[in-house]
C-alpha positions as CSV (number, residue, x, y, z in Angstrom):
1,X,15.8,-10.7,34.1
2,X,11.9,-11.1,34.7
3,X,9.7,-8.3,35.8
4,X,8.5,-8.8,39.7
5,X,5.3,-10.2,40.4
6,X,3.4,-9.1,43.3
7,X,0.7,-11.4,45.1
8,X,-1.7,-11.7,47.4
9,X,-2.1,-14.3,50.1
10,X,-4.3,-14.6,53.2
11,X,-3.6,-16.9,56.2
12,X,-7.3,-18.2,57.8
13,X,-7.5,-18.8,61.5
14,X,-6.9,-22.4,60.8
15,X,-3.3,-21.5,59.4
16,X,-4.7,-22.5,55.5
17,X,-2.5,-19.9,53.4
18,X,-4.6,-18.7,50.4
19,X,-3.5,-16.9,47.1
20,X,-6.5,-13.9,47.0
21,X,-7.4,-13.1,43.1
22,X,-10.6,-10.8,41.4
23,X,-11.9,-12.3,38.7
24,X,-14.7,-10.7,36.4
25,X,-17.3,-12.2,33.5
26,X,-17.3,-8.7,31.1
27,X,-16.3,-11.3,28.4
28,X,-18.9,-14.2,28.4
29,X,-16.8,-17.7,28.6
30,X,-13.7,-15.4,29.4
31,X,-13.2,-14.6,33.1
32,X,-10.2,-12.2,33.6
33,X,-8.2,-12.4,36.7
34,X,-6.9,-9.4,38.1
35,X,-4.6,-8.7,41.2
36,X,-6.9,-7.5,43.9
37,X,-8.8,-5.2,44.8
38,X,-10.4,-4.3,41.1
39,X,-13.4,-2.3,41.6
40,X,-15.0,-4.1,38.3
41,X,-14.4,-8.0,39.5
42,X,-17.6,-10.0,40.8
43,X,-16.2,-12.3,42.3
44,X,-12.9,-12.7,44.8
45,X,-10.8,-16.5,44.3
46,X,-9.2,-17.9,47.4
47,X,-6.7,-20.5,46.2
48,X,-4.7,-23.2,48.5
49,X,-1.8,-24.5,47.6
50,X,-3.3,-28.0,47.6
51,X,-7.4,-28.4,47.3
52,X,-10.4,-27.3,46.2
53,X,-10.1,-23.4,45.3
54,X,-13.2,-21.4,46.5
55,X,-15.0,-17.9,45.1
56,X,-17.2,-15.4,46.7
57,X,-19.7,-13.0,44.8
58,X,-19.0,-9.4,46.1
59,X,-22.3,-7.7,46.5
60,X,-23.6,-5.0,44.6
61,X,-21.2,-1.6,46.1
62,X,-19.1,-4.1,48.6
63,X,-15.8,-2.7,49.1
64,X,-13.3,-4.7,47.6
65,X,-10.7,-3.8,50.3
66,X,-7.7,-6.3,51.5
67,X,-8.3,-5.9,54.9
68,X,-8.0,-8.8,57.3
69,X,-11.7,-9.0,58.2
70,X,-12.4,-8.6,54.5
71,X,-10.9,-11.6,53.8
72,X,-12.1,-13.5,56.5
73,X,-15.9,-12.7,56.1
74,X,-15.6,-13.3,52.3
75,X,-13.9,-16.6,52.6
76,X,-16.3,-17.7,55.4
77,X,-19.0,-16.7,52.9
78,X,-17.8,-18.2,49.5
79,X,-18.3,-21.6,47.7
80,X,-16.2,-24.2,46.3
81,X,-15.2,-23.5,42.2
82,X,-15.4,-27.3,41.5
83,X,-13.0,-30.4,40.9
84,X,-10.5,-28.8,38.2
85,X,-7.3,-26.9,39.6
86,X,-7.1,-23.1,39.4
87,X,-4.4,-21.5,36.9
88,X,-2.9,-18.8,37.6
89,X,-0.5,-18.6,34.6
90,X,-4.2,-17.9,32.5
91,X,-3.9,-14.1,34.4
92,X,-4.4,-11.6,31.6
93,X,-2.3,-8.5,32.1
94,X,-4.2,-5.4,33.7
């Protein structure tokens, strides 16, 4: 039997569904990938099930909170990651 998994997803006002993840840089060339909220990411992930994923840089002291307006002002404010498709299977345990 395999241990649950729990994960975060945020629906935008346009009805996109988006798998939320914090990733941080401690390692250089290694980001980590942590269920959200982790106080020590940089950055949050917004994934679609099909597309581009995109990232936001949390400002120094932001609150890394899950709450609905979070979400929405961080996505508004975050960038495309590029071409190559997110993995979530690379997650490193916490």
């Amino acid at each position: 039997m395999s241990s649950p998994r729990v994960e975060i997803y945020f629906l935008d006002g346009e009805g996109v569904r988006w798998r939320v993840h914090d990733v941080d840089y401690r390692t250089p060339g290694k980001p980590r990938v942590n269920l959200p909220p982790e106080a020590r990411s940089t950055y949050r992930a917004f994934v679609p099930r099909s597309g581009a994923a995109r990232v936001y840089r949390f400002l120094p002291g932001e609150p890394r909170g899950l709450t609905t307006e979070h979400l929405a002002r961080q996505l508004a404010g975050s960038e495309y990651l590029g071409a190559d498709p997110f993995d979530p299977t690379s997650r490193t345990p916490l």
